[in-house]
C-alpha positions as CSV (number, residue, x, y, z in Angstrom):
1,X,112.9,109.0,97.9
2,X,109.7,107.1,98.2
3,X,106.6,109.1,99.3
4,X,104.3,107.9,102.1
5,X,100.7,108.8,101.2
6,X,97.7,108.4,103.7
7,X,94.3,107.0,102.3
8,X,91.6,105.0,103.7
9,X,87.9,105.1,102.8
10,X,85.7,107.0,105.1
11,X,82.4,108.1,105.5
12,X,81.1,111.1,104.3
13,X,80.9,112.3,108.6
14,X,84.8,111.4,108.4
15,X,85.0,107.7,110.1
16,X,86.6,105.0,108.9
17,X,85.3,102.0,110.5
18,X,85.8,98.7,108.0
19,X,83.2,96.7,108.7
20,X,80.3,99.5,108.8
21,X,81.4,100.7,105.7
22,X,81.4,97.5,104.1
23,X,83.4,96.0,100.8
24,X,83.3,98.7,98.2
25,X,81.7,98.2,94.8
26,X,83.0,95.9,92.4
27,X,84.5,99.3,90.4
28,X,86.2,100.8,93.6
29,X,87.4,97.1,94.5
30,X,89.2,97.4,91.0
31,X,90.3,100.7,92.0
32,X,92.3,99.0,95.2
33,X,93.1,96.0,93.3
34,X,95.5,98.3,90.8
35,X,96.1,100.7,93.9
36,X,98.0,97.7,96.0
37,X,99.8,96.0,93.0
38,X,101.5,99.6,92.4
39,X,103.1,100.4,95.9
40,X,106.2,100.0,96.9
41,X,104.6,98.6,100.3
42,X,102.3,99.8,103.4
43,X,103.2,100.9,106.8
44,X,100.5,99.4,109.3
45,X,99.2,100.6,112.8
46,X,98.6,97.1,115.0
47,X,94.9,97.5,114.4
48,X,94.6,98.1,110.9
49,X,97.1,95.0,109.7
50,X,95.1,92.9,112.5
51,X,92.0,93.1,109.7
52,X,94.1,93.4,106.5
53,X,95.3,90.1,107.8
54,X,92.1,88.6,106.2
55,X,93.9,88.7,102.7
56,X,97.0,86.2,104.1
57,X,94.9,82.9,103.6
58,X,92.5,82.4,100.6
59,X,88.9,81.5,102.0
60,X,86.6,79.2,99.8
61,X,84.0,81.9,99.1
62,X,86.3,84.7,97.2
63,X,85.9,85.0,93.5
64,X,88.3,86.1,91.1
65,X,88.7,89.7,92.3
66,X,89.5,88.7,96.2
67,X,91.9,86.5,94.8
68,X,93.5,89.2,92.3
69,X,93.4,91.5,95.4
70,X,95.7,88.9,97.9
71,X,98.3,88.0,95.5
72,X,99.1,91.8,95.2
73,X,98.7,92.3,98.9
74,X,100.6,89.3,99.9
75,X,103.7,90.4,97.1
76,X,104.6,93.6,98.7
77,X,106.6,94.5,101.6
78,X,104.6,95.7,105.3
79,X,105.9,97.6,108.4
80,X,103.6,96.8,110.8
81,X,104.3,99.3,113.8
82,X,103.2,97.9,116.9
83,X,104.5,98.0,120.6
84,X,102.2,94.9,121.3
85,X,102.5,92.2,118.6
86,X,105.6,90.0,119.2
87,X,105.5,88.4,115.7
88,X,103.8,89.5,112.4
89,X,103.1,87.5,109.1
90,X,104.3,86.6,105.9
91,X,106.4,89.7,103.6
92,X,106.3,91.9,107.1
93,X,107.8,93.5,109.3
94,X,107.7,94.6,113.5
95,X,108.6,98.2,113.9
96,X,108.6,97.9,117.8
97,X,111.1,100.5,118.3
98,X,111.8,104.4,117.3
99,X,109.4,103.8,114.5
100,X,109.9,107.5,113.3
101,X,113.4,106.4,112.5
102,X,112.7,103.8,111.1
103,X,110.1,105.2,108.9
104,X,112.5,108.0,107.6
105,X,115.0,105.6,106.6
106,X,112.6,104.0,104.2
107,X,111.7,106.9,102.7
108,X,115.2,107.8,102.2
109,X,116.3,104.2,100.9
110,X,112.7,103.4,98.9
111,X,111.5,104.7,95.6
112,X,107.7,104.5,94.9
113,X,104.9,104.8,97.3
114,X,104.1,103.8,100.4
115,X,100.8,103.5,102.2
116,X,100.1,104.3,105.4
117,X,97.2,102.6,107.1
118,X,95.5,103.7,110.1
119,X,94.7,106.8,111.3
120,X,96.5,106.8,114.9
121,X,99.5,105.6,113.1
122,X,98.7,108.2,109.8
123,X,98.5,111.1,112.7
124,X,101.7,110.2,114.7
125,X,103.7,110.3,110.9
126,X,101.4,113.6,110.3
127,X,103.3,115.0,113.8
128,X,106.3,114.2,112.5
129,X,106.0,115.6,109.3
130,X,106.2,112.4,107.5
131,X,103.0,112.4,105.5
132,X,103.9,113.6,101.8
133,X,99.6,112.9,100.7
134,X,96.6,112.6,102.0
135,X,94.0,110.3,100.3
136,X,90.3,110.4,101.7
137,X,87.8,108.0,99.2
138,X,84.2,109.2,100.5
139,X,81.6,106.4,100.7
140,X,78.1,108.0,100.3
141,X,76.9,106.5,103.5
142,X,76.9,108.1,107.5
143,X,77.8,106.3,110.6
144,X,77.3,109.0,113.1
145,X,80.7,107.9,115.1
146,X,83.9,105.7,115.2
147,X,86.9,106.0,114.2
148,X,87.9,109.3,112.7
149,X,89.5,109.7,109.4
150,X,92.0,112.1,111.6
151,X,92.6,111.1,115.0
152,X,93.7,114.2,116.4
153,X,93.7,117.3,114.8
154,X,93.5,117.6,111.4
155,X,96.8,119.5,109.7
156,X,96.8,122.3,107.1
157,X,95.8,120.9,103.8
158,X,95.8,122.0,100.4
159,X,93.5,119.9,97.8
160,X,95.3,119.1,94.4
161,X,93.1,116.6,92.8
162,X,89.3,114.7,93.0
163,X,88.2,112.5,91.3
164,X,85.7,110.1,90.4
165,X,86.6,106.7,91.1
166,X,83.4,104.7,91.0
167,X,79.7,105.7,90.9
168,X,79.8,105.7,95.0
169,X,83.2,106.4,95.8
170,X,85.4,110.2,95.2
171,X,89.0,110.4,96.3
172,X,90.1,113.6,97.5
173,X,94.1,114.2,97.3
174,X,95.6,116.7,99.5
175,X,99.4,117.6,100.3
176,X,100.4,119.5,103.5
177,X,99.6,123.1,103.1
C-alpha cells in the first residue's frame, strides 16, 4: 500500500506561495532533487501542476541541477486532479471524476510514496482521511498572506521527526494524531 504524504515549503507565517518564496538553496534543491527521484509519483491540484509544468521543457538558462531535477520529475507518474483542464502533459494523468476513488485505488494498488501537491487538494484528501504524512519544510522568511499551508482547518497532528535539511530550510514530519 503506497503512502500519500503532504509537503510543500512554506513560510515560517504558514503560506506557501512559489514565487514569493523563491527557489531554495542549492542544498535544499539537492534535498528535492533526491526527494522526487524516490517517489512512486505525485497527485497534483490544477494549480499546483500548472507551475510544476515549468520542469516539462528544458529552458537554455538551467544548469546541471535544474536539469537533474526534470529528468526525475518528468520519469514518474502524476494525477493531476482537476475539474477544469481537459488535457494534461507528458507521464500524467486527468482525475476529473470521483477523485477520492480514484485516489484510494492507488494507494491500494501502489507501493512507495506518493506526494500530494497543493494545499486545497492536500485538505480535501485530509477530509477524507487519506493523508498518511504531513511534511512542512519552513523557509526562514515571512510573507504576511497567501496561500495557507492548510486551507481549511488544520487536523490533529502528532510530530515524529525534524530535521535539518539545509542551513535555511527544517522539515517538520507529522502523522494524523
Amino acid at each position: 500500500m503506497a503512502k500519500l504524504v503532504y509537503g510543500l515549503s512554506q513560510s515560517l507565517d504558514g503560506y506557501v506561495d512559489h514565487m514569493k518564496l523563491g527557489p531554495p538553496a542549492p542544498a535544499a534543491f539537492r534535498h528535492f532533487i533526491e526527494l522526487v527521484r524516490g517517489l512512486t509519483g505525485s497527485i497534483y491540484g490544477r494549480r499546483t501542476y500548472e507551475i510544476m509544468r515549468y520542469w516539462e521543457e528544458d529552458l537554455p538558462d538551467w544548469d546541471a541541477e535544474d536539469r537533474e531535477f526534470a529528468v526525475a520529475w518528468r520519469s514518474q507518474p502524476k494525477w493531476v486532479v482537476s475539474r477544469s483542464l481537459k488535457s494534461v502533459g507528458p507521464n500524467a494523468t486527468l482525475v476529473a471524476d470521483d477523485f477520492e476513488k480514484a485516489i484510494r485505488r492507488l494507494k491500494a494498488e501502489l507501493a512507495g510514496e506518493i506526494q500530494v501537491a497543493g494545499p486545497v487538494l492536500a485538505q480535501s484528501l485530509t477530509e477524507a482521511g487519506l493523508i498518511d504524512e504531513y511534511r512542512l519544510y519552513l523557509r526562514p522568511v515571512v510573507l504576511g498572506g497567501g496561500t495557507p499551508f492548510f486551507a481549511g482547518p488544520r487536523p490533529p497532528l502528532h510530530l515524529v521527526a525534524s530535521d535539518l535539511i539545509a542551513d535555511d530550510l527544517i522539515r517538520l514530519t507529522y502523522v494524523p494524531a
